[in-house]
C-alpha positions, 0 to 999 in steps of 0.5 A: 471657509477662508478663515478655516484655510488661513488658520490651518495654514497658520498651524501648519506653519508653525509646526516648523518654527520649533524644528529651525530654532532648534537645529544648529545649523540652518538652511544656506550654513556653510559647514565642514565635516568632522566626525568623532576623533576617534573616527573623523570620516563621515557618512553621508546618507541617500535619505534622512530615514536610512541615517536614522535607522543606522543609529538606532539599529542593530550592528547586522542592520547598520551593516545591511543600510551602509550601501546606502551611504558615502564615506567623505573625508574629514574637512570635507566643505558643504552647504546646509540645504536643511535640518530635521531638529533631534530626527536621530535617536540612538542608544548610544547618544545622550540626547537626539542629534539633529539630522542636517540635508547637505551638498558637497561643495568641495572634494571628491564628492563635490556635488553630492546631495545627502543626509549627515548627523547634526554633530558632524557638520561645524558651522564655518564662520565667515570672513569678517566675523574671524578675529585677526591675528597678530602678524610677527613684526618684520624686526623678530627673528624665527629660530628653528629648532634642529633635530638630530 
Protein backbone atom coordinates (compact mmCIF):
# COMPACT_ATOMS: atom_id res chain seq x y z
CA UNK A 1 0.00 0.00 0.00
CA UNK A 2 2.80 2.40 0.33
CA UNK A 3 4.42 1.70 -2.82
CA UNK A 4 1.01 2.32 -4.41
CA UNK A 5 1.16 5.81 -2.15
CA UNK A 6 4.69 6.67 -3.35
CA UNK A 7 4.13 5.94 -6.62
CA UNK A 8 1.41 8.20 -7.24
CA UNK A 9 3.00 10.94 -5.14
CA UNK A 10 5.83 10.37 -8.00
CA UNK A 11 3.13 10.97 -10.79
CA UNK A 12 1.59 13.79 -9.29
CA UNK A 13 4.60 15.14 -8.86
CA UNK A 14 5.88 15.06 -11.83
CA UNK A 15 2.70 16.50 -13.80
CA UNK A 16 4.53 19.93 -12.39
CA UNK A 17 7.87 19.34 -13.74
CA UNK A 18 6.57 20.03 -17.53
CA UNK A 19 4.54 23.41 -16.55
CA UNK A 20 8.18 24.96 -14.50
CA UNK A 21 10.62 24.20 -17.19
CA UNK A 22 8.50 25.58 -19.35
CA UNK A 23 7.09 29.01 -17.79
CA UNK A 24 10.03 31.95 -18.47
CA UNK A 25 9.88 33.12 -15.18
CA UNK A 26 9.93 30.92 -11.90
CA UNK A 27 9.03 31.34 -8.61
CA UNK A 28 11.17 34.05 -6.40
CA UNK A 29 11.88 36.21 -10.27
CA UNK A 30 12.01 39.65 -9.81
CA UNK A 31 10.30 41.32 -12.76
CA UNK A 32 9.09 44.45 -14.36
CA UNK A 33 5.81 45.03 -16.13
CA UNK A 34 5.68 46.17 -19.69
CA UNK A 35 2.79 45.39 -21.91
CA UNK A 36 2.70 46.05 -25.70
CA UNK A 37 4.16 49.42 -27.05
CA UNK A 38 1.54 50.21 -28.30
CA UNK A 39 -0.49 50.03 -24.92
CA UNK A 40 2.33 49.55 -22.05
CA UNK A 41 -0.13 49.19 -18.95
CA UNK A 42 -0.71 46.22 -17.49
CA UNK A 43 -3.52 44.44 -16.12
CA UNK A 44 -3.23 42.43 -13.19
CA UNK A 45 -6.02 40.17 -12.47
CA UNK A 46 -7.78 38.76 -9.04
CA UNK A 47 -7.71 34.81 -10.44
CA UNK A 48 -5.67 33.10 -13.14
CA UNK A 49 -9.15 31.93 -14.52
CA UNK A 50 -10.61 35.65 -15.10
CA UNK A 51 -7.22 36.39 -17.13
CA UNK A 52 -7.84 33.48 -19.18
CA UNK A 53 -11.45 34.26 -19.88
CA UNK A 54 -10.38 37.96 -20.82
CA UNK A 55 -8.37 36.92 -23.78
CA UNK A 56 -10.15 34.15 -25.13
CA UNK A 57 -13.35 36.00 -24.79
CA UNK A 58 -15.69 38.24 -26.71
CA UNK A 59 -15.28 42.07 -26.58
CA UNK A 60 -18.82 42.25 -24.26
CA UNK A 61 -17.11 39.48 -22.04
CA UNK A 62 -13.59 41.17 -21.67
CA UNK A 63 -15.62 44.53 -20.81
CA UNK A 64 -17.97 42.48 -18.21
CA UNK A 65 -14.60 40.82 -16.31
CA UNK A 66 -12.48 44.26 -16.25
CA UNK A 67 -13.94 45.16 -12.66
CA UNK A 68 -11.98 42.08 -11.80
CA UNK A 69 -8.64 43.61 -12.89
CA UNK A 70 -5.99 46.51 -11.95
CA UNK A 71 -4.35 48.84 -14.22
CA UNK A 72 -0.62 49.03 -13.29
CA UNK A 73 1.86 51.58 -14.65
CA UNK A 74 4.46 50.27 -16.91
CA UNK A 75 7.95 49.76 -15.17
CA UNK A 76 5.91 48.68 -12.38
CA UNK A 77 8.55 45.95 -10.14
CA UNK A 78 6.96 42.44 -8.85
CA UNK A 79 7.87 39.32 -7.38
CA UNK A 80 6.98 35.98 -9.49
CA UNK A 81 5.07 33.84 -6.68
CA UNK A 82 4.15 31.37 -9.66
CA UNK A 83 3.57 30.27 -13.41
CA UNK A 84 0.99 28.47 -14.92
CA UNK A 85 3.15 27.44 -18.28
CA UNK A 86 0.71 28.27 -22.01
CA UNK A 87 -2.74 28.73 -19.27
CA UNK A 88 -3.80 31.54 -21.82
CA UNK A 89 -5.20 30.96 -25.23
CA UNK A 90 -6.49 33.48 -27.33
CA UNK A 91 -7.39 34.07 -31.15
CA UNK A 92 -5.16 36.77 -31.49
CA UNK A 93 -2.06 35.07 -29.92
CA UNK A 94 0.46 32.94 -32.04
CA UNK A 95 0.97 30.28 -29.50
CA UNK A 96 -0.52 29.98 -25.59
CA UNK A 97 1.23 32.59 -23.30
CA UNK A 98 1.89 31.68 -19.89
CA UNK A 99 0.03 33.11 -16.92
CA UNK A 100 2.40 34.28 -14.07
CA UNK A 101 0.91 34.78 -10.02
CA UNK A 102 2.73 37.98 -9.01
CA UNK A 103 3.19 40.71 -5.80
CA UNK A 104 3.50 44.17 -6.54
CA UNK A 105 6.60 45.48 -4.98
CA UNK A 106 6.90 48.99 -5.89
CA UNK A 107 4.28 51.87 -6.86
CA UNK A 108 1.04 52.69 -6.02
CA UNK A 109 -0.21 49.11 -6.16
CA UNK A 110 2.99 47.91 -3.75
CA UNK A 111 1.55 44.75 -2.02
CA UNK A 112 -1.00 43.81 -4.44
CA UNK A 113 -1.32 40.07 -5.27
CA UNK A 114 -2.35 38.98 -8.90
CA UNK A 115 -2.40 37.12 -12.21
CA UNK A 116 -0.66 38.92 -15.38
CA UNK A 117 0.15 37.61 -19.13
CA UNK A 118 3.42 35.87 -19.12
CA UNK A 119 4.57 38.44 -21.98
CA UNK A 120 4.08 41.33 -19.60
CA UNK A 121 6.51 40.25 -16.66
CA UNK A 122 10.53 40.93 -17.91
CA UNK A 123 12.80 39.08 -15.83
CA UNK A 124 15.29 41.72 -14.30
CA UNK A 125 18.77 40.58 -13.91
CA UNK A 126 20.60 40.86 -10.78
CA UNK A 127 23.40 43.20 -10.02
CA UNK A 128 26.22 41.12 -10.71
CA UNK A 129 25.15 39.52 -14.03
CA UNK A 130 24.94 43.33 -15.46
CA UNK A 131 27.81 44.07 -18.02
CA UNK A 132 29.52 47.19 -16.70
CA UNK A 133 29.72 50.25 -18.68
CA UNK A 134 32.49 52.34 -19.53
CA UNK A 135 32.70 55.47 -17.63
CA UNK A 136 33.96 58.79 -19.66
CA UNK A 137 37.39 59.41 -18.78
CA UNK A 138 37.77 62.44 -16.49
CA UNK A 139 40.25 64.36 -19.47
CA UNK A 140 36.93 64.17 -22.17
CA UNK A 141 34.82 67.02 -22.76
CA UNK A 142 30.66 66.81 -22.82
CA UNK A 143 29.25 69.15 -25.79
CA UNK A 144 25.97 70.21 -25.77
CA UNK A 145 23.96 70.62 -28.13
CA UNK A 146 22.02 74.11 -28.43
CA UNK A 147 18.78 74.24 -29.68
CA UNK A 148 17.20 77.43 -31.03
Amino acid sequence: MLKIQFALLLVWLAGFAPAWADCKVHRGDHVVLYSTTDDPSVLIWDSRARLREYHAGSFDEAQALLPHAALVAPGTHASVLSCMANYVQSPIFRSPQDADGVTISSGTRRGLTGWVLGSDARKVHSEGSRTKTRSRPPSSRMRSIVMP
